[in-house]
C-alpha positions, -999 to +999 in steps of 0.1 A: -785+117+030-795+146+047-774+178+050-762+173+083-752+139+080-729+151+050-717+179+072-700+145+096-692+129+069-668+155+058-653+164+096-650+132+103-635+125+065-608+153+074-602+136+109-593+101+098-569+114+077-531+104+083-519+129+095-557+144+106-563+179+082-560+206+111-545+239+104-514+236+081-520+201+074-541+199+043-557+181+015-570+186-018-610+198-018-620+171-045-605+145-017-632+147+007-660+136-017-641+103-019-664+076-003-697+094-012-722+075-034-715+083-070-752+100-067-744+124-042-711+140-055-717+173-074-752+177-059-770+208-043-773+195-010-738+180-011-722+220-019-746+233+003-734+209+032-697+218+024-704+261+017-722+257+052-686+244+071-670+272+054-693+300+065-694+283+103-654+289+101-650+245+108-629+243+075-605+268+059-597+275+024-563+276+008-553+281-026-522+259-035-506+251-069-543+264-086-561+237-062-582+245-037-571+229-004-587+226+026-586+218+064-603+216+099-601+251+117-579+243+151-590+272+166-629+258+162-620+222+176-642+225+205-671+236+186-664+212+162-663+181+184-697+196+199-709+198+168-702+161+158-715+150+198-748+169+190-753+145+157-745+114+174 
C-alpha cells in the first residue's frame, strides 16, 4: 500500500466515525490503525503517511489522559475533501 493510499485510509477512517472526528470530536491515535493489515501497522511508510497529515495541518494533536488523540482539522475541510477527490 502506497503512502497516499494510507493517507485516505486514515481521513476517510476519521470520517466514518460515529460521530465523524472534526475538531473537538476525537479519538484515540492507536484507533486509526484499526483495519490495516497486521503487516502494515508500525511500519515506516505507515508513520510516514500519518507525520505527513500532521505537517499538512489535515489532523490535529491532542494530548488527553497521557493518550495522544487526534482529529480532522475543520478549518482544512475543503482541502481535505480536495485532497481525497484528487486520489479518487
Amino acid at each position: 500500500m502506497e503512502k497516499k493510499a494510507l493517507q485516505k485510509f486514515f481521513i476517510r477512517k476519521l470520517m466514518n466515525f460515529d460521530p465523524p472526528k472534526w475538531g473537538a470530536s476525537h479519538t484515540e491515535e492507536r484507533n486509526i490503525f484499526k483495519g490495516l493489515p497486521k503487516h502494515l501497522i508500525g511500519m515506516k511508510i505507515t508513520k510516514q503517511a500519518i507525520n505527513e497529515l500532521y505537517k499538512l495541518g489535515f489532523i490535529k494533536k491532542y494530548k488527553k489522559t497521557s493518550e495522544i488523540h487526534i482529529s480532522l482539522n475543520p478549518e482544512k475541510k475543503k482541502e481535505i475533501e480536495e485532497f481525497l477527490d484528487v486520489l479518487l
